[in-house]
N, C-alpha and C positions, 0 to 999 in steps of 0.2 A: 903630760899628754892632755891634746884637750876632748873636751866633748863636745859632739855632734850635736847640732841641732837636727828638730824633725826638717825642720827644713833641708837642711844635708842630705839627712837620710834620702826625704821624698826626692831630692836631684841624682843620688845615686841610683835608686830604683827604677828613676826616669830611663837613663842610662844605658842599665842593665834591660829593661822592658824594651828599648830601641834596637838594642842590638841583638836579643832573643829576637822581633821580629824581623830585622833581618836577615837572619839565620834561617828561619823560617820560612822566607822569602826566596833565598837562594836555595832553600829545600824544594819547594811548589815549583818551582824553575825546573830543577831536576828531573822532578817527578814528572814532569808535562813532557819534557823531553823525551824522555824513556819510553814512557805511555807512546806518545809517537811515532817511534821505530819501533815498539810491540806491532802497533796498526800497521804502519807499512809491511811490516815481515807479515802478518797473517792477514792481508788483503794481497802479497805475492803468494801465499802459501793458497788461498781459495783458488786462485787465478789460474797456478800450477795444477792444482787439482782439477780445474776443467779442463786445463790443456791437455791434461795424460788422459781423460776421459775420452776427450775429441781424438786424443791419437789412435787408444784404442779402437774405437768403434772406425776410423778409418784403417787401420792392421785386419780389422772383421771384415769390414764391405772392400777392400782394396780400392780405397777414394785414392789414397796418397798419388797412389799412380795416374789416376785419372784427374787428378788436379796438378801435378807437381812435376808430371815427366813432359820438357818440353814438346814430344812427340806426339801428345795425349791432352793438348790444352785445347784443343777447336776438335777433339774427333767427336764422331759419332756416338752417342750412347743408347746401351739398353737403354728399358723403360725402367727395368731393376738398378740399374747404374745411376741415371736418372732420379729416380725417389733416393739413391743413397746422398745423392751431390749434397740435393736439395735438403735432406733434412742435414746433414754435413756443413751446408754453408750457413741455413737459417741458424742452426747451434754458433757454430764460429762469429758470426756478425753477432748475436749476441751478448755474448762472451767477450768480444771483443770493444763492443761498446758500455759494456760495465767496464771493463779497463780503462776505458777511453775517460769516463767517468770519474772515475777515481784519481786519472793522472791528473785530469784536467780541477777537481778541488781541492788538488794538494794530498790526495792518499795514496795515491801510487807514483815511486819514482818512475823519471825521465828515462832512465839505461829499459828498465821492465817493459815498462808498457811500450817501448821501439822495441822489443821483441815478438810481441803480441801483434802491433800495428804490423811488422815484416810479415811475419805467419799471413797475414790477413790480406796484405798487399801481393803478396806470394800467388794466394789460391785466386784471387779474383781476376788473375789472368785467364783463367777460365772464361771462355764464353756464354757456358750456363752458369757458372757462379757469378759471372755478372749480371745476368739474365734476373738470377735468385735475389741480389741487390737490389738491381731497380725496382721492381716488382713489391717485395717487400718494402722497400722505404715510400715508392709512392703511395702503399696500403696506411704508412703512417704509423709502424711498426718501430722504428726509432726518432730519440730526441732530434730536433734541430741540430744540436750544437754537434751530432755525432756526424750526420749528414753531412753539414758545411764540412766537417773535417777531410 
């Protein structure tokens, strides 16, 4: 048998030191992944959570109907109806454009936020929820890049 030089040893250790790191490497790889799709699931789960909020509070004021039923997209409104749209739409466009947000820096997937954008696309068939739009965005109320979209 022979013996080792330190030298040996120190190439072994070299070695084993390369491949611990990358192991460690392909660890931190994982772990960013994962971390990831934590983010995406709870940036859908906030999202959801406004969304069931906005449903409710339209189940409360009966918006749904007055945004959603093609019969009831250009009628006339109370002035009660009216304040409901309006706080209705300003909430949705908000909410909406945090989504928009998130899609657009890589935190919310593509399938989600085309749910959100549909919702939103939905209601603005409204002539006062467009009305609630222009108004609002010309006040300077959301980013640019939400705007252009």
């Amino acid at each position: 048998m022979t013996k080792r030089s330190l030298s040996d040893w120190a190439s072994i250790a070299e070695i084993i030191g390369a491949a611990a790191v990358v192991a460690s490497l392909l660890y931190v790889g994982y772990e960013i992944q994962r971390n990831t799709m934590v983010g995406l699931a709870t940036n859908r789960q906030a999202i959801a959570g406004r969304a069931q909020e906005l449903a409710l509070y339209s189940a409360e004021t009966n918006i749904y109907g007055l945004l959603f039923d093609p019969a009831s997209v250009d009628a006339e409104l109370t002035d009660p109806e009216r304040n409901y749209v309006i706080a209705y739409i300003g909430a949705l466009l908000r909410t909406s454009e945090e989504a928009y947000l998130l899609y657009r820096d890589g935190m919310l997937d593509e399938e989600y936020w085309g749910t959100r954008a549909g919702v939103l696309l939905a209601a603005l068939r409204s002539s006062v929820a467009r009305q609630v739009y222009f108004d609002t965005r010309d006040a300077g109320f959301y980013t640019p890049d939400f705007v252009r979209w």
